[in-house]
C-alpha positions in Angstrom: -8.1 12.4 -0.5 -11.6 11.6 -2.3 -11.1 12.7 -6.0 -13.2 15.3 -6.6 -10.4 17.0 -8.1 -11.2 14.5 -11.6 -14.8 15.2 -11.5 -15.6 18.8 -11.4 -15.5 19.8 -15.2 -17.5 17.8 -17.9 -15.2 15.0 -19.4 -14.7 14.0 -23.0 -16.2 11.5 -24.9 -14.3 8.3 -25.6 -16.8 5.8 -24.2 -19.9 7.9 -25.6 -20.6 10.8 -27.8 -20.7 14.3 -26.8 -24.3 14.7 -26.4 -25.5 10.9 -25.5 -28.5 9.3 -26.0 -30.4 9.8 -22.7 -33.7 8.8 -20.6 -34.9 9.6 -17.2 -33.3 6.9 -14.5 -35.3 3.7 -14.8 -34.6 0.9 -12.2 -36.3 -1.8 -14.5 -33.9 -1.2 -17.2 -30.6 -0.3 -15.2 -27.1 -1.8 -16.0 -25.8 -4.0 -12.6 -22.2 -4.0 -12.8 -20.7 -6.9 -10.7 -18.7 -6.3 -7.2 -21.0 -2.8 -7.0 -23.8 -2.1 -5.3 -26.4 0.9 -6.6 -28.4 2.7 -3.8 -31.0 4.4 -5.4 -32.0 7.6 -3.0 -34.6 10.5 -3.8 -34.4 14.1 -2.4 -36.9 14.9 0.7 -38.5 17.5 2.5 -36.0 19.2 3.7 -33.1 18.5 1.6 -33.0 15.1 3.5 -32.3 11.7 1.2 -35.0 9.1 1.7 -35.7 6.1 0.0 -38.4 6.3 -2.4 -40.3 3.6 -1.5 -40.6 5.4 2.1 -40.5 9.3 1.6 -41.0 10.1 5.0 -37.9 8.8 6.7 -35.0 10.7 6.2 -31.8 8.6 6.1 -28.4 9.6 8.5 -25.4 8.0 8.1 -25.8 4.9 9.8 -29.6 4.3 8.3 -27.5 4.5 4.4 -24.9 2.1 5.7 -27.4 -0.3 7.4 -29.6 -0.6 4.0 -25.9 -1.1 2.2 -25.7 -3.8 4.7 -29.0 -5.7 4.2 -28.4 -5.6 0.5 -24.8 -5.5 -0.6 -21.8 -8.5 -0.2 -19.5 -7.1 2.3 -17.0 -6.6 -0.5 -18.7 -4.7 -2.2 -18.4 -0.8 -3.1 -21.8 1.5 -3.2 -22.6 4.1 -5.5 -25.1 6.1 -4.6 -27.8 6.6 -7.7 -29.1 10.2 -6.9 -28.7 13.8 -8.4 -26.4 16.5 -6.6 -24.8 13.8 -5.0 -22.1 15.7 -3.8 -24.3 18.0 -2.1 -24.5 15.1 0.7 -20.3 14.8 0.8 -20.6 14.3 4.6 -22.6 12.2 4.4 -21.2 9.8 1.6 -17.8 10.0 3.7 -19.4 8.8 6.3 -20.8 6.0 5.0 -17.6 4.7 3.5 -15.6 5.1 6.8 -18.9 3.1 8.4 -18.8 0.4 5.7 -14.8 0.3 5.0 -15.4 0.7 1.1 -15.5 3.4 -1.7 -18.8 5.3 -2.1 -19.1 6.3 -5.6 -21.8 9.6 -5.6 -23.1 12.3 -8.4 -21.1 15.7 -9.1 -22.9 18.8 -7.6 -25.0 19.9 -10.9 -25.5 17.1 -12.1 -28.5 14.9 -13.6 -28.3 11.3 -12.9 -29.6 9.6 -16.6 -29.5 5.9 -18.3 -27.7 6.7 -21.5 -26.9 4.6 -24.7 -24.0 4.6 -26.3 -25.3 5.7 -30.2 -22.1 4.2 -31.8 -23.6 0.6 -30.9 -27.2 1.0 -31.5 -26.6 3.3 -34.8 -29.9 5.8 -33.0 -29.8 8.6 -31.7 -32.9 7.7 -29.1 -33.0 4.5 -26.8 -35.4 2.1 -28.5 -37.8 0.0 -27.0 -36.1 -3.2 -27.0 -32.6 -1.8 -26.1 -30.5 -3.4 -23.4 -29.8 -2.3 -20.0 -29.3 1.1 -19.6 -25.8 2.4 -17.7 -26.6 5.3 -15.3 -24.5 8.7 -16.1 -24.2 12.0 -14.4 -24.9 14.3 -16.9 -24.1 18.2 -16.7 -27.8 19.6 -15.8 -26.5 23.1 -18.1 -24.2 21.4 -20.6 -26.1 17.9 -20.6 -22.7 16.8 -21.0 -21.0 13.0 -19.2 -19.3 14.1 -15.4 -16.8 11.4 -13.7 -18.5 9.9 -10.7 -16.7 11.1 -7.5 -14.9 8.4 -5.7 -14.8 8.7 -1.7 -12.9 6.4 0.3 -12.9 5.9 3.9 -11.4 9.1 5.6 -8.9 7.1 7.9 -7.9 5.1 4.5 -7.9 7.8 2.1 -5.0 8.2 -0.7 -4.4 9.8 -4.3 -4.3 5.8 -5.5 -7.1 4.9 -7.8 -10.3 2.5 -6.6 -11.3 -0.8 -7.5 -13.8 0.2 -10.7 -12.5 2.6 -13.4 -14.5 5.9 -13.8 -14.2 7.8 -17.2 -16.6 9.6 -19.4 -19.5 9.3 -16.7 -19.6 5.6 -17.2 -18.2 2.8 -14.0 -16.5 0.2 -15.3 -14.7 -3.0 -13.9 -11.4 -3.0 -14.2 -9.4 -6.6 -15.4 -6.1 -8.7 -14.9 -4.1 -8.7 -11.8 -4.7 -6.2 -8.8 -1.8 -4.2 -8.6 -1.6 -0.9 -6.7 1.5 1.8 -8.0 4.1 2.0 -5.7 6.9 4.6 -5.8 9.6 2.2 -6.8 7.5 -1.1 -7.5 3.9 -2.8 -7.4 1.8 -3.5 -3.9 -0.3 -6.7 -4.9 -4.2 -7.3 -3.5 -6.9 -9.3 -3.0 -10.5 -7.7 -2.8 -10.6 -8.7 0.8 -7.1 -6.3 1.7 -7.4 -3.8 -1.1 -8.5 -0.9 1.1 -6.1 -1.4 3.8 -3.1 -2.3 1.2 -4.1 0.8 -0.5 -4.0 3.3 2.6 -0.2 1.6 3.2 0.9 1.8 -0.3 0.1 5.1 -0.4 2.0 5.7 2.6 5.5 4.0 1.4 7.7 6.6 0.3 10.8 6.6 -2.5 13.5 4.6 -1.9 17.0 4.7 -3.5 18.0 1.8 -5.3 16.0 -1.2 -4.4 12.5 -2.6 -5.6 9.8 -2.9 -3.1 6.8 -5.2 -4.0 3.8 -6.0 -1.5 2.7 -9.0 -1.6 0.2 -11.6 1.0 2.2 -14.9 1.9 -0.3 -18.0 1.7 0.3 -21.5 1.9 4.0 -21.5 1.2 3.3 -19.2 -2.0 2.3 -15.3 -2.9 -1.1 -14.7 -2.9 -2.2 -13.1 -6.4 -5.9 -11.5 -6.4 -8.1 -10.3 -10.0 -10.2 -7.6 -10.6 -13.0 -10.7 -11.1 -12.6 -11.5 -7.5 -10.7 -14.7 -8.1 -7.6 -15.6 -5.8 -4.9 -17.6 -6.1 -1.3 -18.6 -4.6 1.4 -17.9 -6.8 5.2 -19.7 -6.8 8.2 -18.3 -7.0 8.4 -18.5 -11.0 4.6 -17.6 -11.3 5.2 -14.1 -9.3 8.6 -13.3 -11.5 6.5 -14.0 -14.7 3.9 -11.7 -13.1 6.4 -8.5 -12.4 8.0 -9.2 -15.5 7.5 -5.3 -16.0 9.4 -4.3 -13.4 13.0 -3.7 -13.9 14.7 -6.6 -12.2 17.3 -8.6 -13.5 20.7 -7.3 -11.2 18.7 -5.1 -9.2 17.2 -5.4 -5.4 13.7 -6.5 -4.8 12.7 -6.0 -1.5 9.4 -8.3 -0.5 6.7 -6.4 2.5 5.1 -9.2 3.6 4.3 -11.1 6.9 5.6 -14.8 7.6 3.6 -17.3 7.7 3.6 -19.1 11.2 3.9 -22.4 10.4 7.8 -24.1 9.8 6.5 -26.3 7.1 4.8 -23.1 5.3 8.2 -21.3 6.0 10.5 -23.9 4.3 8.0 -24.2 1.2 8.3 -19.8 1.0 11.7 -19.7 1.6 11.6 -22.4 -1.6 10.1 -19.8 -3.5 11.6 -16.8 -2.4 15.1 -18.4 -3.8 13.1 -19.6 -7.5 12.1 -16.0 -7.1 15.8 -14.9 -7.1 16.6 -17.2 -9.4 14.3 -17.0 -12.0 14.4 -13.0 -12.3 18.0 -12.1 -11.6 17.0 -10.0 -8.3 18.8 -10.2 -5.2 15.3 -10.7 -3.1 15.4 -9.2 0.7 12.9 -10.1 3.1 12.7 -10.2 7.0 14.0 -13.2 8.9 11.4 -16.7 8.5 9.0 -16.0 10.7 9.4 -12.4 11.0 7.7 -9.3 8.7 8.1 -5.8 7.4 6.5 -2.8 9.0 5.9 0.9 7.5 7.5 3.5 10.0 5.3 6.0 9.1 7.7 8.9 10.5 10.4 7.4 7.5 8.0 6.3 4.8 10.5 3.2 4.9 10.4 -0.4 5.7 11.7 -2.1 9.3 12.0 -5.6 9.8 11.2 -7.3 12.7 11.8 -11.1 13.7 9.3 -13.7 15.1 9.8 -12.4 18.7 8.7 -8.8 17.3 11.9 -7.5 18.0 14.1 -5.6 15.0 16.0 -7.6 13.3 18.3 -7.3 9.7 16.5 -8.0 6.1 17.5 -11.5 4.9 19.3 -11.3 1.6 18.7 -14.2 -1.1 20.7 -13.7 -4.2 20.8 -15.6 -7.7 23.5 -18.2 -7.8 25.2 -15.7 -10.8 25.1 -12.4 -9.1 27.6 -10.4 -10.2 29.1 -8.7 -7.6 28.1 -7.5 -4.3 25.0 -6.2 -3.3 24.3 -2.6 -3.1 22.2 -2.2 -0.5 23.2 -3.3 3.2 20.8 -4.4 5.9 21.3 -2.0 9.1 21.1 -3.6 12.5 17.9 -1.1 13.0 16.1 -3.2 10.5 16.3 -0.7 7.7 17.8 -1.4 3.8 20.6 1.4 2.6 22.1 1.9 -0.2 25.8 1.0 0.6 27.3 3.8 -1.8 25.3 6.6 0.0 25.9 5.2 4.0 29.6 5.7 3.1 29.8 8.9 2.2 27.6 10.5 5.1 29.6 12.3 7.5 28.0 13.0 10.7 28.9 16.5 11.7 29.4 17.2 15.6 26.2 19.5 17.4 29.0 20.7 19.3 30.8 22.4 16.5 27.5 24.4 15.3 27.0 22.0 12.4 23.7 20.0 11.9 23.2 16.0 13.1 21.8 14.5 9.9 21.5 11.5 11.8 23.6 8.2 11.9 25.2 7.2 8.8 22.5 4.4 7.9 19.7 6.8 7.9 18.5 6.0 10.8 17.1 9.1 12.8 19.5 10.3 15.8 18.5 10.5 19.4 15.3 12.3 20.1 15.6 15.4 22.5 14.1 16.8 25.2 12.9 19.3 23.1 11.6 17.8 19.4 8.1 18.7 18.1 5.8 15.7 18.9 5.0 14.2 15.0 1.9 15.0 13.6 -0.9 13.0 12.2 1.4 12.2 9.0 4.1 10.8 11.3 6.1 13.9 10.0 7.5 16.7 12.4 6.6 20.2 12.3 9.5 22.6 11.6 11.5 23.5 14.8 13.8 26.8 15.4 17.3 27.1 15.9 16.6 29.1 18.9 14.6 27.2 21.6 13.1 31.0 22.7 12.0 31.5 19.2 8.8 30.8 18.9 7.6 32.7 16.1 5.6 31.4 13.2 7.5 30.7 9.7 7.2 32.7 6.9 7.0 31.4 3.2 10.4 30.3 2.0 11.8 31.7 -1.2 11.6 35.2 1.1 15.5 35.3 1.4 15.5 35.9 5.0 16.6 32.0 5.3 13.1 31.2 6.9 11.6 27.6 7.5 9.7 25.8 5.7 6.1 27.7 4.9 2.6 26.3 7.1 0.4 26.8 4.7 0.8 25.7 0.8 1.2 28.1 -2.3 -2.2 29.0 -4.0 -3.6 27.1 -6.9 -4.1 28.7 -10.4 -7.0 29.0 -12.2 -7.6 26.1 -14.9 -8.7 26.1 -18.8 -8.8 23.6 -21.1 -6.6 23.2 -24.2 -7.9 22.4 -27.4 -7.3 19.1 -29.3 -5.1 21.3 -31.8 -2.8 22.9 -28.8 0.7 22.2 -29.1 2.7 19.0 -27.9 3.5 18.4 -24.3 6.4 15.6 -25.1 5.7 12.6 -23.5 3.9 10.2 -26.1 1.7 8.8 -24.1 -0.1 12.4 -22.7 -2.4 12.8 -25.2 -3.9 16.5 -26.7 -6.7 18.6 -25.0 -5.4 18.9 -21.3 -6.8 21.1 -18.4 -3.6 23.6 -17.9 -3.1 26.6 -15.3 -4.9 29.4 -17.2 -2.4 31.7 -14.8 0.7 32.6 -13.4 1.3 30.6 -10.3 4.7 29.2 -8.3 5.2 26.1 -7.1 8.0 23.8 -5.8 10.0 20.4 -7.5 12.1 18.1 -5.7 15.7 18.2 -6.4 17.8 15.5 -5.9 21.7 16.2 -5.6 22.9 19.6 -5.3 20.4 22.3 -5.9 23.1 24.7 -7.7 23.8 22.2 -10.4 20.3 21.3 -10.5 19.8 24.9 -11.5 23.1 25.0 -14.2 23.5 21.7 -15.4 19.2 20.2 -14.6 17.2 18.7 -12.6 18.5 15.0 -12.7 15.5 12.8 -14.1 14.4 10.0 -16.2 10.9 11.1 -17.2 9.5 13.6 -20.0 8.2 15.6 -17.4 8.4 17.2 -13.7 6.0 16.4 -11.0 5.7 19.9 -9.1 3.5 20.7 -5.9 2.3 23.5 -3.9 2.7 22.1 -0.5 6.7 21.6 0.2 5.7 19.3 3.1 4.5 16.9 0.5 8.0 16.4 -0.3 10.0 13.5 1.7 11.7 14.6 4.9 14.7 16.2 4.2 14.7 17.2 0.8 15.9 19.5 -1.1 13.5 22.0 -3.1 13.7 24.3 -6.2 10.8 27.0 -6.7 9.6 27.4 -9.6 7.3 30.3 -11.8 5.1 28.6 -14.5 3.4 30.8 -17.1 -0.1 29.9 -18.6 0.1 26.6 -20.4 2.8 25.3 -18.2 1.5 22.6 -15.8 -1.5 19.8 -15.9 -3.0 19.4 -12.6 -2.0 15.6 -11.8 -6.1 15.2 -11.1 -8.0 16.0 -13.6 -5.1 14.4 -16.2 -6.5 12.7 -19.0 -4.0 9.3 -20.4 -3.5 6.0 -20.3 -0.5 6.5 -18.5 2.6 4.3 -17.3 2.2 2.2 -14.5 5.4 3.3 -13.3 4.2 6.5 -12.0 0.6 6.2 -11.4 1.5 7.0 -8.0 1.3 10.5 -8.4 -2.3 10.9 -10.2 -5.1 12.1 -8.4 -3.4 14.7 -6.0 -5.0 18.6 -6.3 -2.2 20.1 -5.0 0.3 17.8 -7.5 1.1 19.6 -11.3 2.6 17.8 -14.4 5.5 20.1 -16.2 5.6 18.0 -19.7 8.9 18.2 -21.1 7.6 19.9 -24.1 6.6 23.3 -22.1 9.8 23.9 -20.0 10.1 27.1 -21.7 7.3 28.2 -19.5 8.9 27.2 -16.3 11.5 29.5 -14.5 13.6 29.5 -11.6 12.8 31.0 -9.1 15.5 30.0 -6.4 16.9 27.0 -4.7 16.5 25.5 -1.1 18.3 23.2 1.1 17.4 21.3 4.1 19.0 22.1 7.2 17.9 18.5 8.9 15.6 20.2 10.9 12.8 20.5 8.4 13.4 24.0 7.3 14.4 25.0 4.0 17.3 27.6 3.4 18.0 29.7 0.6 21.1 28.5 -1.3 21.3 30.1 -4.8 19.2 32.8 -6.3 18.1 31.2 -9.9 15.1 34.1 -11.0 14.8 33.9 -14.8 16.6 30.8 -15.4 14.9 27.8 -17.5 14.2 24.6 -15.8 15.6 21.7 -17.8 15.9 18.1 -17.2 19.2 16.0 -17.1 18.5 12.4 -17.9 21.2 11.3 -15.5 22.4 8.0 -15.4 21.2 6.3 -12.8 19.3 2.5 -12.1 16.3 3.4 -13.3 17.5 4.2 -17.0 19.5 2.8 -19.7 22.6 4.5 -21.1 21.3 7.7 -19.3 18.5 8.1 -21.8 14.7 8.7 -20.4 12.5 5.8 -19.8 10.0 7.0 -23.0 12.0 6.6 -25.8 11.5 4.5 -29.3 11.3 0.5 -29.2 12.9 -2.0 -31.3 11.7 -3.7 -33.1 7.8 -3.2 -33.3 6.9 -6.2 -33.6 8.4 -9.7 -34.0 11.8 -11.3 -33.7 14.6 -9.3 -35.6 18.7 -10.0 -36.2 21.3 -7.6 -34.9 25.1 -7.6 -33.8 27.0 -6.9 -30.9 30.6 -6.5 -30.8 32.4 -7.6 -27.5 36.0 -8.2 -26.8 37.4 -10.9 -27.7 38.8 -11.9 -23.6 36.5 -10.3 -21.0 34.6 -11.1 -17.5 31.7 -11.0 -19.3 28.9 -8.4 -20.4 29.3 -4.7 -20.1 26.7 -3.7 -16.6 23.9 -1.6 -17.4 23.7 -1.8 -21.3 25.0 -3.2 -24.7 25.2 -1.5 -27.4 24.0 -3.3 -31.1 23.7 -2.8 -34.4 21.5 -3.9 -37.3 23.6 -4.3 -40.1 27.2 -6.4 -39.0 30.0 -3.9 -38.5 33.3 -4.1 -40.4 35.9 -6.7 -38.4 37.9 -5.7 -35.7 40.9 -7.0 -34.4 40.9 -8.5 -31.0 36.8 -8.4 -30.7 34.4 -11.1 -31.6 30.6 -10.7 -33.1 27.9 -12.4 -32.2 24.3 -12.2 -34.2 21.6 -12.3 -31.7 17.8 -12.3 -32.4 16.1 -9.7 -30.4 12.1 -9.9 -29.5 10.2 -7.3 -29.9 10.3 -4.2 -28.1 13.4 -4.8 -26.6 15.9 -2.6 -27.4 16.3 1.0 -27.8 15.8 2.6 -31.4 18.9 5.6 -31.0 18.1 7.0 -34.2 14.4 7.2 -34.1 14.9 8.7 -30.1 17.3 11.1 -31.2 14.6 12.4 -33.9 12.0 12.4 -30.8 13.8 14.2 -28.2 15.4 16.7 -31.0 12.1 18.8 -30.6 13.2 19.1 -27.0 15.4 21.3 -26.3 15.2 21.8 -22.2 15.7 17.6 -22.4 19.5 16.7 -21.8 20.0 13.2 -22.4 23.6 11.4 -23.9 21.1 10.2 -27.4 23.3 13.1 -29.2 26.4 11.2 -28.3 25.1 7.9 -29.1 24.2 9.0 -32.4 27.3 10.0 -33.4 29.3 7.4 -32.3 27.1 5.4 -35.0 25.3 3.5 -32.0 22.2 1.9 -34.0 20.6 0.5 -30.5 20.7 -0.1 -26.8 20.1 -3.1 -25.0 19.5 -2.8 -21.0 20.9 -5.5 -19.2 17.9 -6.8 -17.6 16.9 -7.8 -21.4 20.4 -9.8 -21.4 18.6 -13.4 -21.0 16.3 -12.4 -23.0 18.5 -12.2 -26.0 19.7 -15.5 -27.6 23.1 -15.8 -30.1 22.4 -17.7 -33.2 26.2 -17.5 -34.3 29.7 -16.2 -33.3 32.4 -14.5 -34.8 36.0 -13.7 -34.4 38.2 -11.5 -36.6 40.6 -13.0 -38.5 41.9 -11.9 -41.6 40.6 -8.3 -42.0 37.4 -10.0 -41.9 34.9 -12.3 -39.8 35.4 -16.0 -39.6 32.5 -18.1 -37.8 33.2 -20.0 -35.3 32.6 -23.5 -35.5 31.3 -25.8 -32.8 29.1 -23.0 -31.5 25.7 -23.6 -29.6 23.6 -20.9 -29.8 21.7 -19.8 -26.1 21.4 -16.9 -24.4 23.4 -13.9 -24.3 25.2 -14.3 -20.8 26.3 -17.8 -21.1 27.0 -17.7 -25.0 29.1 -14.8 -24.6 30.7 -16.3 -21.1 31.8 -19.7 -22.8 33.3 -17.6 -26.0 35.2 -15.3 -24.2 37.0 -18.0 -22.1 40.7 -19.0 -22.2 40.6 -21.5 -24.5 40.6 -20.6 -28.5 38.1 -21.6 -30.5 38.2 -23.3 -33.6 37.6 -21.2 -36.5 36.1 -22.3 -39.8 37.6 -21.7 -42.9 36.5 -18.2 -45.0 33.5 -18.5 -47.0 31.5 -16.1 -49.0 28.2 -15.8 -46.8 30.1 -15.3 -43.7 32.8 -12.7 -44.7 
């Protein structure tokens, strides 16, 4: 993967206006942008790049990458300042996989210029005494701003994004912490390891139910890169304050890293690893002291191995007030499983004609004498039934029960939308998208059984549906629905234009990946459903033409109250007052979410109230969601029930500790009496020392707190 797929149309104009300012390239006035280094390259006779202080030496591969070299830090990434860049792609690849770095080149048609952003100078021309300029590929029809194209090193390539952002023509660095997307969590670099930690981010597939962050142990602590270069080792505390994004508290968060070798280092981790625990409410895995994590690539999972490199069971460290067991379960084959989903697989016998899915852990069965050697992806090609039948698959969805298709399905022809177009759902997806000008099929992941998928929707806690053409790009043994999307219907993951979530930046930048916002379901249809055998094919189960594709906002670890994840916050901004009512005896908080309300409810016999001050952003607004979502009618979610029930807001339970109880109530008298001798603190252990055996004293009736 390279990018190109961003670059090939002109781009808007949010870092400078539609027709910029503009001069020819000068190098004496040319913006140096820190970390990157600028090649400047002329076209020679030939074709042939030179440099243009020495015309008549063309350059090769190796002579680019040995000037790089001589001139550039050997962190640094290249861009390459010279027109029709991308006529040379060869040759840019090349150089990246030579020097181990991104090459950032031209678009094909394109004018490289110094341009000025008028907005800051108040001219429409570059004056005299201007700054530096910044160099921008400009459309040489259109004169419009093109997106530098990004190639990484071949052998490291992925869809994740490089270390400088690239939008409107312009390169700029990026800030904070360096944090790469991964599909359930964050994979943390350094500028020394962020080429190689991309290519295995991008290699880690889903998991179910557990966190997975990526992270360099150093010196008994995490080691925590910038986008300024800077480094530093993090503790325990430091790191939780750091993922304080990530939904944590009562969850699992599995750590990929390598031990450190030394036992004093290992003590001072292990240390952190339990402040880790502690401080964010995570049951933390990692592999035994001394040991690490390794990718299987074949799985897309995590395996742990022990000091001695042989496999060996995660480690689990949990908070000293977990709340039950855990529910995952370390496998002797060095794999984490959910516990819920290893008991109810039922290994069916090969002798009885039915499929061997595999030991109930996950973990792959024995290999035969006659499996498919993997491919380069470290996934197998489809295999036959029939030993003697070696002809080649035909497209699924043909109803002949076929394997899964070679090749994937063709992409549609793009347009772009106006500003004025309609909605697409998801707030943060902003107007004026490139869509599928045509009709095209394509294929979404289902997970659960594909027939209620089809009746009841695909289960889902986004405002959208991440489709794709190739069905391979789907994790082994998955289940598939195809779908038919009129014109308007998709936004090619690509050449998307948002500032979007972190949580799913893990899908941008792939051309054969399509965004199906929530808002244009009505231009999806079924086409059909298709289940996995267990031997990578793909078998027709329900016929599903003409149906609308919905989405069910199930219930599951990564939502609250089985709502989606974009919905409206409260409060905006500050620190507001709400109730919650909770029995009056009680183990404690309700799991996954609390209901609250902002004005105090009428008394209720055997419950107690407490008033609770709740920072900003940290509940869910119901009302104000259900007014959202009402414009979407292909979105099942459970906000119509919470709104009538007269539920005014939601609190997850990962915000519990973050909540603190001013003052307590319990009913008495057809109304509420405080409770005296009350010290406020947070949520869990206010509401675990009020709900205890012994009564509390209760203060007399008085007119501000009936």
């Amino acid at each position: 993967m390279n990018g190109l797929g961003r670059t090939v149309e002109p781009v808007g104009g949010n870092g400078l206006d539609r027709v910029p300012a503009t001069r020819r390239f000068d190098p004496r006035r040319h913006r140096r942008i820190a970390g990157l280094y600028d090649l400047w390259l002329a076209p020679g006779a030939g074709g042939r790049l030179v440099v243009p202080t020495a015309p008549g030496r063309p350059l090769d591969a190796r002579a680019v990458a040995t000037l790089v070299r001589h001139g550039a830090d050997a962190a640094q990434d290249v861009r390459i300042l010279t027109d029709d860049g991308a006529r040379h792609l060869d040759l840019f690849t090349e150089v990246a996989g030579l020097l181990g770095h991104d090459v950032l080149v031209s678009p094909d048609g394109s004018d490289i210029r110094h341009a000025i952003d008028r907005s800051a100078t108040g001219s429409a021309r570059p004056t005299a005494d201007s700054g530096p300029l910044d160099a921008v590929p400009l459309d040489r029809v259109t004169r419009q701003p093109m997106d530098w194209l990004v190639l990484q090193p071949p052998d490291l390539a992925t869809s994740l994004p490089g270390w400088f952002a690239v939008d409107d023509g312009l390169v700029r660095p990026r800030t904070g912490v360096v944090g790469l997307p991964l599909p359930d969590g964050l994979a943390l670099a350094t500028r020394a390891d962020f080429v190689t930690r991309r290519a295995t981010a991008h290699r880690l597939g889903a998991s179910t139910g557990v966190v997975t962050v990526a992270v360099t142990a150093r010196s008994g602590g995490f080691l925590v890169g910038t986008y300024s270069g800077t480094q530093d080792v993090h503790s325990g505390g430091q790191l939780a304050a750091l993922l304080g994004d990530l939904p944590l508290y009562g969850a699992d968060l599995r750590l990929w890293l390598t031990w450190p070798s030394d036992a004093d280092e290992q003590a001072r981790l292990v240390a952190e690893v339990v402040e880790l625990a502690e401080t964010t409410g995570a049951t933390v895995w990692t592999p035994p002291a001394g040991g690490r994590a390794e990718l299987i690539d074949d799985r897309r999972d995590l395996r742990a191995f022990d000091p001695t490199g042989a496999v060996a069971a995660w480690q689990a460290h949990r908070p000293r007030y977990a709340d039950g067991p855990s529910t995952l379960d370390a496998t002797p084959e060095g794999l984490l499983v959910s516990r819920r989903d290893r008991e109810r697989i039922v290994v069916a016998s090969p002798a009885a004609g039915a499929v061997d899915t595999g030991s109930a852990d996950g973990h792959p069965g024995p290999a035969r004498a006659d499996d498919p050697a993997p491919g380069p992806d470290g996934t197998s090609p489809p295999r036959s039934a029939d030993p003697a039948d070696a002809a080649p698959p035909t497209p699924v969805g043909d109803g002949t029960g076929a394997e899964q298709p070679a090749a994937p399905l063709p992409r549609p022809a793009l347009v772009t939308e106006s500003r004025r177009a309609a909605d697409y759902g998801p707030p943060w997806l902003r107007r004026g998208q490139q869509v599928n000008a045509e009709t095209f099929e394509a294929y979404v992941l289902v997970e659960g059984d594909p027939e209620r998928a089809v009746g009841d929707g695909l289960p889902g806690v986004e405002l959208f549906v991440p489709a794709f053409l190739d069905p391979r790009s789907a994790p082994a043994g998955s289940d598939l629905l195809r779908v038919r999307i009129s014109p308007g219907g998709a936004i090619p993951m690509a050449v998307l234009r948002a500032h979007v979530p972190a949580r799913f930046k893990y899908v941008l930048g792939s051309p054969d990946t399509y965004l199906l916002p929530a808002a244009r379901l009505d231009r999806v249809r079924l086409v059909g459903g298709f289940r996995c055998d267990g031997f990578s094919r793909l078998l027709p189960t329900v016929d599903a033409d003409g149906e609308p594709l919905r989405i069910r906002a199930a219930p599951t670890s990564r939502s609250v109250a089985g709502l989606p994840n974009d919905v409206r916050r409260w409060p905006g901004f500050g620190t507001r007052q709400a109730y919650a009512l909770l029995p009056a005896r009680s183990r404690g908080l309700p799991r996954g979410w609390l209901p609250l309300y902002q004005q105090r409810p009428v008394a209720r016999p055997g419950r107690l109230l407490v008033e609770v001050r709740v920072p900003a952003g940290r509940t869910v607004d119901v009302g104000a969601t259900h007014t959202m979502l009402a414009g979407l009618p292909l979105v099942r979610s459970r906000v119509d029930r919470l709104h009538r029930a007269g539920v005014d807001l939601v609190l997850a339970s990962r915000s519990y500790d973050r909540i603190v109880v001013q003052r307590a109530f319990r009913a008495q008298g057809g109304g509420w009496q405080r409770i005296a001798e009350f010290t406020p603190g947070p949520l869990p252990s206010a509401v675990a020392g009020l709900q205890s055996a012994v009564p509390p004293r209760v203060d007399p009736p008085s007119t501000g707190d009936t």
